[in-house]
N, C-alpha and C positions, 0 to 999 in steps of 0.2 A: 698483808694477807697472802701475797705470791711464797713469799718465806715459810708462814705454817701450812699451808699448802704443799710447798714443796719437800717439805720435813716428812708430811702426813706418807706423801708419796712414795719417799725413799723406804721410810718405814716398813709401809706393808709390801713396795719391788722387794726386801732386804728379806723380809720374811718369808715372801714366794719364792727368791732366788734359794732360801735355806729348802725351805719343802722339797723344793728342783736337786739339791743335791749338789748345785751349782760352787765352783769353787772360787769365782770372784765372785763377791756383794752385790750384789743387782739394784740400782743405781738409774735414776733419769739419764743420767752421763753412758752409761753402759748404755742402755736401753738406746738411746741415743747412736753414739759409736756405731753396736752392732744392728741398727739399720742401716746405717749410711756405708756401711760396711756394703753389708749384702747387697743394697742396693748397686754400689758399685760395681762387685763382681756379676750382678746380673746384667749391667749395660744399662741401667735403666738412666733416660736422658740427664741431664745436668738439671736442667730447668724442674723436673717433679723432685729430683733429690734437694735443693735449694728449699723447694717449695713447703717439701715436707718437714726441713728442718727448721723453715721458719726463717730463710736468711732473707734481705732486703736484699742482698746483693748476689750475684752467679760469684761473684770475685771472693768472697765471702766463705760460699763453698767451696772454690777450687782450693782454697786456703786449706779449710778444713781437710777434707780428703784429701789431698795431699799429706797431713800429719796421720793419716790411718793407713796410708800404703807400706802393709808392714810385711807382704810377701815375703821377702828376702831375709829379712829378722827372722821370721817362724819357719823357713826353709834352713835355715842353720840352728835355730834351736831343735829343730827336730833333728837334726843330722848331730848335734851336742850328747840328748837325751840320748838315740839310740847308741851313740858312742860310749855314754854313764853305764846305759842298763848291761852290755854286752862284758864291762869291766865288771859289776858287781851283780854278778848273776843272783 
């Protein structure tokens, strides 16, 4: 049942993230990420971000967030792109 459920979901995220214009797939994983995401850049404590992802453990989360600390990636791919776009006007 979690699996056609979960298909159902992806589905209709995939087809809203289209309507949105969105250029990744929109996805429970996405959907996911980019709260825990936000969540983090807002400060918001460890314990409600855990909470809201559903983990048993804080350890759990730090794990997680930790794989999304991707500041310094997107700080150079934006310094990448703007280097692309300024070569090919």
């Amino acid at each position: 049942q979690y699996k056609n459920a979960s298909a159902r979901i992806n589905k209709h995220l995939r087809k809203i993230g289209e309507m949105a214009g969105l250029s990744t797939p929109l996805t429970m994983y996405v959907s996911r990420h980019s709260w825990a995401s936000a969540a983090k850049e807002k400060k918001i404590p460890l314990s409600i971000i855990s909470e809201g992802l559903g983990h048993d453990s804080e350890l759990t989360t730090r794990i997680y967030l930790a794989s999304l600390d991707t500041a310094e990636i997107d700080r150079a791919n934006s310094l990448i792109l703007r280097a692309l776009q300024k070569d090919n006007p």
